[in-house]
Every structure is written in C-alpha cells, then in structure tokens.
C-alpha positions in Angstrom: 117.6 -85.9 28.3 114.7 -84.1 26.9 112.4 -84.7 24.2 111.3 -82.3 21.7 107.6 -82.3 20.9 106.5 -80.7 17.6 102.5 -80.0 16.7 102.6 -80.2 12.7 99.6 -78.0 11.8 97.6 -77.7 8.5 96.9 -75.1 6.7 93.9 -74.2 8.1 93.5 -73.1 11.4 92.3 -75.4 13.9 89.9 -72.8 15.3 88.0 -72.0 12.0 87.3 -75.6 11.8 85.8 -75.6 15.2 84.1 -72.8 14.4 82.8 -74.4 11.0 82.1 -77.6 12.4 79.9 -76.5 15.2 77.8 -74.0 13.3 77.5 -76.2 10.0 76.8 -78.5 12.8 74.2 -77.0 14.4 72.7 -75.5 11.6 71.8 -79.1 9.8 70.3 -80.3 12.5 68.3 -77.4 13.3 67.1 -78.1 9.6 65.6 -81.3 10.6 62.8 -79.5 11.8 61.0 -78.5 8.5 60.1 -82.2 8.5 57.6 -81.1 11.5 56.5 -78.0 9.4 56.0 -79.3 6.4 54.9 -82.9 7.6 57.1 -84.8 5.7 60.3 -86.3 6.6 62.1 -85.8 3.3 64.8 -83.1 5.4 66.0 -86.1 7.8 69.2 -86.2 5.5 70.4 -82.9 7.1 70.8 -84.9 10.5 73.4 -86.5 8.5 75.2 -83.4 7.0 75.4 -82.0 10.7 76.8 -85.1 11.8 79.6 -85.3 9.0 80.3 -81.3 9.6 80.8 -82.9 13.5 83.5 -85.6 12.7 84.9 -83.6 10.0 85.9 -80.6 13.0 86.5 -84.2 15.2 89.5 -85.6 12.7 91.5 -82.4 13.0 91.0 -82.1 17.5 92.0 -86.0 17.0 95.3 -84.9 15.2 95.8 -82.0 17.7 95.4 -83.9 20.8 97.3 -86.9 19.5 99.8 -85.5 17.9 101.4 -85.0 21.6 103.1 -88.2 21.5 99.8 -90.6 22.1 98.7 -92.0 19.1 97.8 -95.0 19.9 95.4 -93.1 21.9 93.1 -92.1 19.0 90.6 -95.4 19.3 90.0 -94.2 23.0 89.7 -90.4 22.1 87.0 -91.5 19.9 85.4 -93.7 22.2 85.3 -91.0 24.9 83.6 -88.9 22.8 81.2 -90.7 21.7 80.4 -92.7 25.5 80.4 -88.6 26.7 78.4 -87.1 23.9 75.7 -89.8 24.3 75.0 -89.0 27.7 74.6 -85.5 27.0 73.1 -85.8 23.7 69.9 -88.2 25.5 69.5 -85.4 28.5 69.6 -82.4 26.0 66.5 -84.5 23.9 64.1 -83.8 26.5 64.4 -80.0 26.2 62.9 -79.6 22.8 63.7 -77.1 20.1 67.0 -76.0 22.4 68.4 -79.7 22.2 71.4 -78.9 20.3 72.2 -75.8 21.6 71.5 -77.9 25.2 73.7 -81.2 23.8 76.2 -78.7 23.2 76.3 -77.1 26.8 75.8 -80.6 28.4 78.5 -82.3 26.8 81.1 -78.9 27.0 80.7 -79.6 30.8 81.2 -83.2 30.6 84.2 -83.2 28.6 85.7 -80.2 31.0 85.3 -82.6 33.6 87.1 -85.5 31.9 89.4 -83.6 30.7 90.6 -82.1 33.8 90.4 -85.8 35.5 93.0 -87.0 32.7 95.6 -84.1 32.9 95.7 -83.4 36.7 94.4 -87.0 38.4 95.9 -89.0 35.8 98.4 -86.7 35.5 98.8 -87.1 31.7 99.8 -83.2 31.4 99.0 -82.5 28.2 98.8 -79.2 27.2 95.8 -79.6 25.2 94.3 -82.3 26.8 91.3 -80.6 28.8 90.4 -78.4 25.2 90.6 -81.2 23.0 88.2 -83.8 25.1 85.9 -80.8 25.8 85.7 -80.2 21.8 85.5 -84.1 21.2 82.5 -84.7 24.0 80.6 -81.8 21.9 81.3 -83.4 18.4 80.2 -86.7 19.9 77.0 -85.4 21.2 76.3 -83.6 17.5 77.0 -86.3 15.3 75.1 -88.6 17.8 72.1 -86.0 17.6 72.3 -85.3 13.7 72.5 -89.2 12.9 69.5 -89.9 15.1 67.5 -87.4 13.4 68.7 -88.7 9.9 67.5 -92.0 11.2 64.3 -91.4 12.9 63.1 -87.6 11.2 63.4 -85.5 14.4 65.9 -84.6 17.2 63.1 -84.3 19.9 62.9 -87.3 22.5 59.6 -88.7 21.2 61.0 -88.6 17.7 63.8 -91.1 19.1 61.9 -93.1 21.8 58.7 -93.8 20.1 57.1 -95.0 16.6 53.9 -94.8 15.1 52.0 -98.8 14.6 49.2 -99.1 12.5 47.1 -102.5 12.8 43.4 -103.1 11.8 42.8 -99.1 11.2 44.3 -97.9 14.1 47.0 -96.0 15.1 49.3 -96.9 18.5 52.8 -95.5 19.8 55.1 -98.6 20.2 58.1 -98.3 22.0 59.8 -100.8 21.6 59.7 -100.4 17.5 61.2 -96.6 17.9 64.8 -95.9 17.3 65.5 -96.1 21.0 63.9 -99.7 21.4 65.9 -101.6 18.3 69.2 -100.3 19.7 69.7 -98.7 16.5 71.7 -95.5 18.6 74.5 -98.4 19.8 75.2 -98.8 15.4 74.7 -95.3 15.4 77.6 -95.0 18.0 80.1 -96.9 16.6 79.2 -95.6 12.8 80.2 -92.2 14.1 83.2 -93.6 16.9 84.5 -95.5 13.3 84.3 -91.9 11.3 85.9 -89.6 14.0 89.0 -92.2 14.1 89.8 -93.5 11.4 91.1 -90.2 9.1 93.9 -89.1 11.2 95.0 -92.9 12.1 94.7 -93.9 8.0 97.2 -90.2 7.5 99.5 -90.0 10.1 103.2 -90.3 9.4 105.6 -88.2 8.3 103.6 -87.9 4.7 100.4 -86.4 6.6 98.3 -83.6 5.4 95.7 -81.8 6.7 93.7 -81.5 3.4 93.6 -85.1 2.7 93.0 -85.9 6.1 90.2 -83.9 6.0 88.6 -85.2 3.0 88.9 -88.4 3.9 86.8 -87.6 7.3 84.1 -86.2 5.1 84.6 -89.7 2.9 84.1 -91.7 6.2 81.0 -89.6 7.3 79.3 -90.1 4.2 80.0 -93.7 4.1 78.5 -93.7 7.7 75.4 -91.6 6.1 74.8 -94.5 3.8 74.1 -97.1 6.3 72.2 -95.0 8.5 69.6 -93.9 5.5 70.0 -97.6 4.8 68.2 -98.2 8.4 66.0 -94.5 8.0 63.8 -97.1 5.6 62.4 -98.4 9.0 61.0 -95.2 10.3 60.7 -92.9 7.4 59.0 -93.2 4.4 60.1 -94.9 1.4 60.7 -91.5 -0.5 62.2 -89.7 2.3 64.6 -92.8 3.0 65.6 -92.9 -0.6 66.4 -89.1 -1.2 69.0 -89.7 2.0 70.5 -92.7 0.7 70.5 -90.6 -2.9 72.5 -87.9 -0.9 74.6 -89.6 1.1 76.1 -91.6 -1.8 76.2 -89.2 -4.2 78.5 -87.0 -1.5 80.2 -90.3 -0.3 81.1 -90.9 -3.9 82.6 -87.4 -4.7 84.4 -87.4 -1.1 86.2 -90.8 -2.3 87.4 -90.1 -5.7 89.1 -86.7 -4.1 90.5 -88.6 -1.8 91.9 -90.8 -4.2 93.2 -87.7 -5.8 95.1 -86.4 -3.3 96.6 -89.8 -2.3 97.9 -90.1 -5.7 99.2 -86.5 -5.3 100.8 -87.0 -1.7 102.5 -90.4 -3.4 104.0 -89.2 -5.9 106.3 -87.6 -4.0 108.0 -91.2 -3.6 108.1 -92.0 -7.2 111.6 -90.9 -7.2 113.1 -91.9 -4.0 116.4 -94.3 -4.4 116.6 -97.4 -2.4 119.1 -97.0 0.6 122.7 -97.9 -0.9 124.5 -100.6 1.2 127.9 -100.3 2.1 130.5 -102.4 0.3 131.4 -105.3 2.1 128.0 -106.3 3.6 
C-alpha cells in the first residue's frame, strides 16, 4: 500500500518569495545604518521591517516543508531556525558592515548541515528537507539580526553587547545594561520562533490559502514589532522608540483587519454547506 503525497501550492511561487524575503530582508536591515550616519536612531524600525520580510518568506518554507506529511513538526521547524540562525547571526556581528550578508552565509551552512543530518542520519527522506531548513536557518538568523537592530539601533556587535551609562557627568560603557546583558535576544527569540509558526499552523486544513496565510505572517510580525519597540524605549531615545512603536502598530493594525477580511472571505464558502443527512433508522 502506498500513500499519495500532494504539495498544495499558492499562487505565488515559492521562489519569488524567497527571493523577496531575503532582499527586502536584507535591504531593511542594511537601512539601519543611517542611524550611524545621521546620529540618530530614529531608522531602528527598519530592523523590524527586515525581520517581518524574514518570517513572512519563513510561513510559506514552513508550509512547504510541512506539508510532506509532518505537521505537527512546525513548532520544531521554527525552533530550529531560530536555535540555528542565532548562532550564526552572533558570529556574523563581529564582521561589521558585511553582517548580514555574513549571517546569511553562516547560517546557509549551518542549516545545510542540519538538513542533511535529518534526511540521511535520521533518515527522515524528505525531499525538501535539506532546502527548507537551509532557507529557515537564514530567515532565523535575519529576523534575529533585524529585531536586534530595532531594539538596540545598530546590527554591529557593540551595538548589541554594550550601552552607553551616564552618572555624575560622565559617560561609561556598561555591559551588562546592553541588549546582550538583559537577555532581551532570548524575548527576541521566541517573538520571532511565535511569528514564523503560528501562520501556517492557524491555516492549515483543507480551507488553506496562501494569501491569507501570508497576511496573517505579516500580522504576527508586526505584532512582534510592537513589543520589541515596546522594549527599544530602554536603549533608544524616547522619539526614536515612539516612531517604531507608531510604525509597527499602524502596519500591525492594517495587517489584522485584512486578515480579518480574507477570513470572512475563505468562510463564507461554508455558509451554505448542509448538515450530513442520517440514514433512516438510526
């Protein structure tokens, strides 16, 4: 006896997503850096908008990868690429302006490696197995990197790992203050682990759609944006905190109402279903 396997796919193409994601991606978080040339830190909310363009790309490899007959396995796709992107996304810090481009490298290699550990050691044999965790390693180290430099201004190591004290006049570099030191990257983590799996799991079925699943990533990203300006207050200053919690809910809210939207459109269909007619006699 064999079992037919059948990959639903959405209308768009999963590889113009990847190729969306990662750009948009990388392009936001490059953008981060005019808070260093124009000394200000009023562009940290594009840290965020790299990290959403991340998990939005990261709902749709989810689908793909689970849609093989695991999905209970979305919670630990997430996870993995998350625990994988961190670990290339602290490495990559430490080589400056290239740290995306670096994170992107680093974590393509790591999730190679897992990916080929789960198909041919585990011997899962998935067909898109090695692909998928190598994409979800890379979207775990970007919206790691792009929500760190929402929250702290910068992408650079010392931006993450150190913070600027003032007491009595003078200026010091505490550590344990900094991003690094509160453990704000561990909320950061699961903000972004929480984004990247909850679309496809909250759509799947046999009433699942790619364009609803979609905006409903970009709704979870943008919720995630809020509470990380919400902690951006600690390190930034009060203006540059407020205009990314003003961007972040003003894109959260029009994420959520089309979502609603297409809910109620994807219901409808059911408005006119019959209940299932018992026979006589029972």
């Amino acid at each position: 006896m064999t079992v037919k396997i059948e990959v639903i796919a959405g209308s768009l193409p999963h590889d113009q997503l990847m190729i969306a994601g990662l750009v948009g991606s990388l392009v936001c978080i490059y953008l981060t850096y005019l808070n260093v040339l124009t000394n200000t830190y009023v562009f940290s909310f594009f840290g965020g908008l790299g990290a959403v363009c991340a998990l939005i790309w990261g709902s749709n490899s989810i689908k793909v990868l689970c849609s093989y007959g695991i999905g209970t396995g979305v919670p630990s796709a997430g996870m993995l690429a998350l625990g994988s992107g961190v670990i290339a996304m602290l490495l990559a810090t430490r080589f400056g302006m290239a740290a995306p481009i670096v994170a992107v490298i680093l974590a393509a290699i790591i999730g190679a490696i897992l990916g080929f550990l789960a198909n041919n050691v585990l011997m899962m044999k998935i067909p898109v197995m090695i692909r998928s965790i190598t994409e979800m390693a890379v979207i775990g180290a970007l919206s790691l990197m792009g929500f760190s430099a929402m929250t702290g201004g910068s992408f650079l190591f010392t931006g993450i790992s150190t913070a600027k004290e003032t007491f009595l006049g003078q200026v010091s570099t505490s550590y344990g203050n900094s991003f690094m030191g509160l453990s704000f990257i561990a909320v950061v983590f699961f903000l972004a682990a929480i984004a990247i799996q909850h679309p496809f799991n909250a759509t799947l079925g046999p009433s699942w759609k790619q364009d609803r699943m979609l905006w409903l990533a970009a709704e979870c990203g943008f919720l995630s944006m809020i509470t990380v300006a919400v902690m951006s207050f600690a390190f930034l200053s009060f203006s540059a905190a407020m205009v990314s919690l003003g961007v972040s809910i003003l894109l959260w809210a029009y994420t959520y109402s089309m979502f609603i939207t297409l809910s109620k459109r994807d219901a409808a269909s059911w408005l006119d279903s019959k209940p299932i007619v018992e026979p006589e006699g029972h």
